[in-house]
C-alpha positions in Angstrom: 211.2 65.9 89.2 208.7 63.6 89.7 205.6 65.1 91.5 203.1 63.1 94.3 200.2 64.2 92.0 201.6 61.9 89.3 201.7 58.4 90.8 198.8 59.1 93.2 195.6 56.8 93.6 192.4 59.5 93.4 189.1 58.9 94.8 190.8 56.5 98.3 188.9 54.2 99.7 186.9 54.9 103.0 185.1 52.9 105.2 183.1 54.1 108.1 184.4 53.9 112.0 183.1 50.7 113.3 183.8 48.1 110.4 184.6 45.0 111.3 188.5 44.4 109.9 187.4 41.5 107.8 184.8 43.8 105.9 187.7 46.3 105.6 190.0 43.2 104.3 187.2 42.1 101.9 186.9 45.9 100.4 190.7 45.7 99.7 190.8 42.6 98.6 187.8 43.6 96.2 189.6 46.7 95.4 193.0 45.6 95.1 194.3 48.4 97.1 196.2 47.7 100.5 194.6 50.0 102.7 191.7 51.9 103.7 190.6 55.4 105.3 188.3 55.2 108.2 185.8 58.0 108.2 184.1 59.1 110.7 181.5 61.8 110.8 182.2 63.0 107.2 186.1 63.1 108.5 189.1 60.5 107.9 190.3 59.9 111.4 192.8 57.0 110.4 194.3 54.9 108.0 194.1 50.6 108.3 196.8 48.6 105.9 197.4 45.3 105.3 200.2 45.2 107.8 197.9 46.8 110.7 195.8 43.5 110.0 198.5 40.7 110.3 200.3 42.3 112.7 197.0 43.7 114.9 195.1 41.3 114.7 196.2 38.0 113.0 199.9 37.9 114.2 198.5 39.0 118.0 195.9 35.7 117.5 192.4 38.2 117.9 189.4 37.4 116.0 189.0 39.7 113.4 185.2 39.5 113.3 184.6 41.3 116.3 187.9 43.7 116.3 186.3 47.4 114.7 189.1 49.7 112.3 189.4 51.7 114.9 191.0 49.8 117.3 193.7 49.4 114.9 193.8 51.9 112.6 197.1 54.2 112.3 196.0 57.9 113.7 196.4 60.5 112.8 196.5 60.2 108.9 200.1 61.3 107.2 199.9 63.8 104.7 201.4 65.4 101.7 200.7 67.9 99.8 200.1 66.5 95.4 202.7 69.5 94.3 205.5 68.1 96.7 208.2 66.1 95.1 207.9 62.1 95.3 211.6 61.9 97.2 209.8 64.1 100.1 206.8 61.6 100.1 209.7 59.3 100.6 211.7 61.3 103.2 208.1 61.6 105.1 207.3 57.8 104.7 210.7 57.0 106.1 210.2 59.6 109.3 206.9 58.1 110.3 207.8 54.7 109.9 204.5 54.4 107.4 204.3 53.0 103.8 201.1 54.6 103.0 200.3 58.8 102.5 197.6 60.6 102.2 197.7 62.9 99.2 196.3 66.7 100.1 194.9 69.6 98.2 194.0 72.4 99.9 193.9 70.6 103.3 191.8 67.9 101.6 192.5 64.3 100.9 192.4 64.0 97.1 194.3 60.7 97.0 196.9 58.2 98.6 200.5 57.5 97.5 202.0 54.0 98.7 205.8 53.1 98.6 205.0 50.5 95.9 203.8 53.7 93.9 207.2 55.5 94.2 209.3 52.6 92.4 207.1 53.4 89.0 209.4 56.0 87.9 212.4 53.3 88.3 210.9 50.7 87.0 210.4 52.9 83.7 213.2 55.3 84.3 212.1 58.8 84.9 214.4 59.6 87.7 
């Protein structure tokens, strides 16, 4: 079976509470990732994604300049442990209605897992 640890992203992106969402949007766009951890006081509080940007801000016609992460960021921050089996990351994206999950070792974020990560092993069939 296909383990977390094995299609996760290491080293996530942060940026700090209080970014603007267009300096969050440039670091993913920069980054070619499609989302960020905010951190706040050395401590992810939250998680923005692309989605949280069209549908926060864009598709609800507020100027994304002045709109900080943390207004609408996703909080608290879904986790997994890396040794856990990629259908539970699935199972658990599917429960919180989420498409992105924070990867955990020891109670620390070591990495994200996205849905788009989970169809690697189909698109190369390891399942």
């Amino acid at each position: 079976m296909v383990k977390v640890m094995q299609l996760m992203k290491r080293d996530p992106v942060c940026v700090q509470a209080g970014t603007s969402v267009v300096d969050a949007a440039k670091v993913m766009r920069e980054r070619n990732i499609g989302s960020v951890f905010v951190r706040q006081d050395h401590r992810i509080v939250g998680i923005v994604t692309e989605p949280d940007i069209v549908r926060k801000v864009v598709g609800a016609d507020r100027g994304p300049y002045f709109i900080p992460v943390d207004d609408i960021m996703s909080s608290p921050v879904v986790g997994i442990d890396e040794h856990r089996p990629i259908t539970e990351a699935a199972d658990l994206m599917e429960q919180h209605h989420t498409r992105h999950l924070a990867v955990l070792k020891g109670g620390t974020i070591v990495g994200i897992v996205s849905v788009r990560d989970l169809l690697h092993p189909v698109s190369i069939d390891e399942f």
